[in-house]
Structures are given as C-alpha cells and as structure tokens.
LUMBATI-501531 format. One record per residue (C-alpha): residue number from 0; x, y, z. Coordinates in Angstrom, 2 decimals, always signed. Layout:
N
  num        X        Y        Z
  NUM        X        Y        Z
...
***
This chain:
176
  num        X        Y        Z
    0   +16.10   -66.60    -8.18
    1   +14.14   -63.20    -8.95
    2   +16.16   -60.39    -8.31
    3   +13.31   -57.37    -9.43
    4   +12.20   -57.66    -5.50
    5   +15.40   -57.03    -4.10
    6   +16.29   -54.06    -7.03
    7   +12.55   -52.62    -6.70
    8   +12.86   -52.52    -2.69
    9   +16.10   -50.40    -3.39
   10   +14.47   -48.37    -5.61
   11   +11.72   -47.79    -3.54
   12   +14.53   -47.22    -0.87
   13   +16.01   -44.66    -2.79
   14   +13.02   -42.40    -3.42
   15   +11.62   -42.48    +0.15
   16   +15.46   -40.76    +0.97
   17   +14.71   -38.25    -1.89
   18   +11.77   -37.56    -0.57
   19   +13.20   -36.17    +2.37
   20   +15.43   -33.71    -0.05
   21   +12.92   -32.04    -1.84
   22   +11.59   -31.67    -5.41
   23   +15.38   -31.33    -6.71
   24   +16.00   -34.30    -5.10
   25   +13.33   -36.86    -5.82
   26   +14.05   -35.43    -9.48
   27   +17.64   -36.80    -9.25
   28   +16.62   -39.91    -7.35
   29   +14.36   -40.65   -10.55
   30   +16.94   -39.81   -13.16
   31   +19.57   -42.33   -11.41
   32   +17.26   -45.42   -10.71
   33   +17.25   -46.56   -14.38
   34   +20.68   -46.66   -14.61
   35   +21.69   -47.73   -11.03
   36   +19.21   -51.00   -12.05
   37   +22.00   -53.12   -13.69
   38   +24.70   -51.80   -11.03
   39   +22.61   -53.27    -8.36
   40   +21.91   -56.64   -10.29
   41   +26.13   -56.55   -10.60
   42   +26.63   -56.18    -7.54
   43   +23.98   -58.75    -5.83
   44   +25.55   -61.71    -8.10
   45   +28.89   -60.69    -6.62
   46   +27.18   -61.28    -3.35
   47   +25.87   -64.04    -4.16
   48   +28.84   -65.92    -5.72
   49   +30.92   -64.95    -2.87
   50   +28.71   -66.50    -0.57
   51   +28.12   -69.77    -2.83
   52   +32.00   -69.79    -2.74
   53   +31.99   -69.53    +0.89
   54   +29.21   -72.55    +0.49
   55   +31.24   -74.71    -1.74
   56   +34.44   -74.30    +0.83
   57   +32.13   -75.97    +3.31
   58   +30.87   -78.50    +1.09
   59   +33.95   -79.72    -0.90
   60   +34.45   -82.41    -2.83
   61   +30.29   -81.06    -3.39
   62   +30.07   -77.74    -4.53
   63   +27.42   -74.89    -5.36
   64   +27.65   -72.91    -8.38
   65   +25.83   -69.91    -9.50
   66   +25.03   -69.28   -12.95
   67   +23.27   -66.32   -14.91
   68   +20.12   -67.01   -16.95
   69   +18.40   -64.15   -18.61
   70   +18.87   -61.79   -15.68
   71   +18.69   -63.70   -12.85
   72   +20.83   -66.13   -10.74
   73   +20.86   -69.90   -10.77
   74   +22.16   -72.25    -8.27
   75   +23.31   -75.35    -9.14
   76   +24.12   -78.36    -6.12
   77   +26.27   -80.80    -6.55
   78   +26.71   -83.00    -4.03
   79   +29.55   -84.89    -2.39
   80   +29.79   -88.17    -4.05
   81   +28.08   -90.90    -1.22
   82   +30.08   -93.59    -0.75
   83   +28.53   -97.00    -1.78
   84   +27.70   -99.27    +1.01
   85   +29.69  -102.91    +1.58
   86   +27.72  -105.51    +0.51
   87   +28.84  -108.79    +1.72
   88   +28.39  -111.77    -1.01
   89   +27.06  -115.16    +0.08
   90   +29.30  -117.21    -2.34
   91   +32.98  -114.79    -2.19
   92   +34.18  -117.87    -4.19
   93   +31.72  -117.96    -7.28
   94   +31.03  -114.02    -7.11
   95   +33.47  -111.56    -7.23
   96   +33.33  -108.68    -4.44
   97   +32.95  -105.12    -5.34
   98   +36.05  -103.00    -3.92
   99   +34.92  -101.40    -1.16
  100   +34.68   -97.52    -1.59
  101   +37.82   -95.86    +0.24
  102   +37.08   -93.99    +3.44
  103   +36.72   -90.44    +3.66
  104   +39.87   -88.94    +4.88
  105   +40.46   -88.03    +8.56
  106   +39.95   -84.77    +8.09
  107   +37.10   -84.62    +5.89
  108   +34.67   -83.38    +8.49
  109   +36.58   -81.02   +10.24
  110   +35.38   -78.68    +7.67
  111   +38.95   -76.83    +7.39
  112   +40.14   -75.38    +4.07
  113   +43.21   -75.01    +2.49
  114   +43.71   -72.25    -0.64
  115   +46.77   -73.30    -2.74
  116   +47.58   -71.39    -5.93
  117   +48.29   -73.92    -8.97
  118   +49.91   -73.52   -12.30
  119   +48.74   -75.71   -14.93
  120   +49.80   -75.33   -18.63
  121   +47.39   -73.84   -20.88
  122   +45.92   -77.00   -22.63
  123   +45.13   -79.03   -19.62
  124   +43.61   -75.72   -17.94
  125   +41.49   -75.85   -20.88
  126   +40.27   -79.83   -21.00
  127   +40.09   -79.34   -16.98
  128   +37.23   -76.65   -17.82
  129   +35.59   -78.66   -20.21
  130   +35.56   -81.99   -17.77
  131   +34.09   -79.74   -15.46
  132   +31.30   -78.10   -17.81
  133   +30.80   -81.79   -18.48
  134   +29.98   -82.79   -15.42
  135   +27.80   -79.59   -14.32
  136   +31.00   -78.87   -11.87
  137   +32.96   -75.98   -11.06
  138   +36.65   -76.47   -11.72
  139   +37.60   -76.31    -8.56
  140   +34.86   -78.61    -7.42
  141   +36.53   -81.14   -10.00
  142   +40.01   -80.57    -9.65
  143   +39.16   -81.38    -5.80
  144   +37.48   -84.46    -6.96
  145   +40.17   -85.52    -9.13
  146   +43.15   -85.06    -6.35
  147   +40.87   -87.20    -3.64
  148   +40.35   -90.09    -6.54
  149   +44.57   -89.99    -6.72
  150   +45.04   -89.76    -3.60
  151   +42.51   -92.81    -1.93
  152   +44.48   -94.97    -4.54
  153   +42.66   -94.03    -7.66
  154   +39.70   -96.47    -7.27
  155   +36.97   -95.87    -9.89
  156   +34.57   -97.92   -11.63
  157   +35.23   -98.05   -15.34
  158   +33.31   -96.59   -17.82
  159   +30.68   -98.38   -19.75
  160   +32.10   -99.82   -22.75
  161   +35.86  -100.33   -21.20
  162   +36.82  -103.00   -19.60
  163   +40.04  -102.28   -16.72
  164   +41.89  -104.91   -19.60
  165   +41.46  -102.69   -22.51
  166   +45.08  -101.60   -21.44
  167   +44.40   -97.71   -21.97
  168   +42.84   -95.60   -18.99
  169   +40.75   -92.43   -19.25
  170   +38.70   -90.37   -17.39
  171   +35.07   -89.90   -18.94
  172   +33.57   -88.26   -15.86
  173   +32.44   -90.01   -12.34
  174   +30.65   -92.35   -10.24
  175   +28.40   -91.30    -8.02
***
C-alpha cells in the first residue's frame, strides 16, 4: 500500500491552511512539511496496525498482519484453517478412515474476544516467534492456533517423513 497519496494530500492540506496566514505562514508551513513527512508515515502504520489488530480479533484462529517494506505497508492474510470435509469410504474394512476434523467450538462464531496476559519463559517466547515467522503468522495468531489444536484433542496430521510410530512428537508447522 502507497502511502505518498495520503502524506502528499496532508501536505497539500497543510499549505492551503498557511495560505490563509500569510507569507510568514506558508513560509513555516514549507519549512515543517519535510520533516513532518516521516511523522505522518509513523503515525498512519500505527493506524493501520491497530485496525489490522482490530481485524485479526475478528478473524482468529486467521489473522492479518502488517509488515513494513521499503516505506510502505504490507498486509499479509492468513486465513482460518478450513476444516477438511468427511469423506465416507466404500470398503471401511480394507481402507482406513481419515479422522474426521474436530468441530469448531460453540462459540467460534459469536465473534467474542477474550485478552489474557501470559507469561512464558524466555526461550519458548523465543521458538514461539520463530514458529510463527515460520509459518508467515503473528504470534498471537499461532499461539491461538496452538491452544485450539490442544484443546479439540490435539488432532493433527503428521509431518511428512514421521510416521505417529516414530515414538517422538513435534510440531513442524500446520495443516491446512
């Protein structure tokens, strides 16, 4: 997203008020523009993150995410994962089912949030972060994802490679 618009409308905001002030003030108006130009980018990506915030609260477990390249914003969707659909098998006794995909809790789409403030020791803070850079997630957009997997019974497919055998389980990133 192209922020110069929005700055340059400002800008142009700005001078059409000095105008009104005289020569002293248009001078002034000039002579605070350039520096006022990375205030105003600040404070727009403050907007906007609050509001993708806002976004993400509404969309959990998806989440948007906005991220700075160069000078101007990014947004970045994820999602909610979509739950596979139940396939019945014509042979159950030759071909084993697929687990059906736990239901979305009760309250899923009542849209009502819940801000909780959580400790978590230093190290798993930081492999949390990484997971979640991993996946193109926030952290709170994982750590949400994470507490519904424990919660509907910790259901997941395995990752390639690992059988549910191997005797050892760990969380390379997930299904969607």
């Amino acid at each position: 997203m192209d922020l110069t618009p929005y700055v340059d409308n400002l800008r142009h905001e700005l001078a059409v008020a000095a105008d009104a002030g005289g020569d002293e003030a248009r001078a002034l108006a000039e002579r605070l523009t350039a520096p006022l130009d990375s205030a105003t980018r600040l404070t727009l990506l403050n907007v906007l993150s609050a509001a993708m915030g806002e976004v993400t609260r509404e969309l959990a477990p998806g989440s948007v995410d906005v991220r700075l390249r160069g000078l101007d914003p990014e947004f970045v969707v994820t999602p909610p994962p979509a739950p596979e659909p139940f396939q019945e098998t014509q042979t159950p006794a030759t071909t084993p089912a697929a687990p059906a995909p736990p239901p979305p809790p009760a309250d899923a789409d009542e849209g009502a949030m819940a801000r909780i403030n959580f400790r978590l020791p230093a190290h798993l803070k930081g492999r949390a972060e990484n997971a979640a850079a991993a996946e193109g997630l926030s952290v709170n957009a994982w750590l949400v994802r994470a507490v519904s997997t424990a919660l509907d019974g910790g259901e997941r497919a395995s990752a390639p490679g690992r059988s549910k055998d191997s005797g050892s389980r760990g969380f390379t990133g997930w299904v969607r």
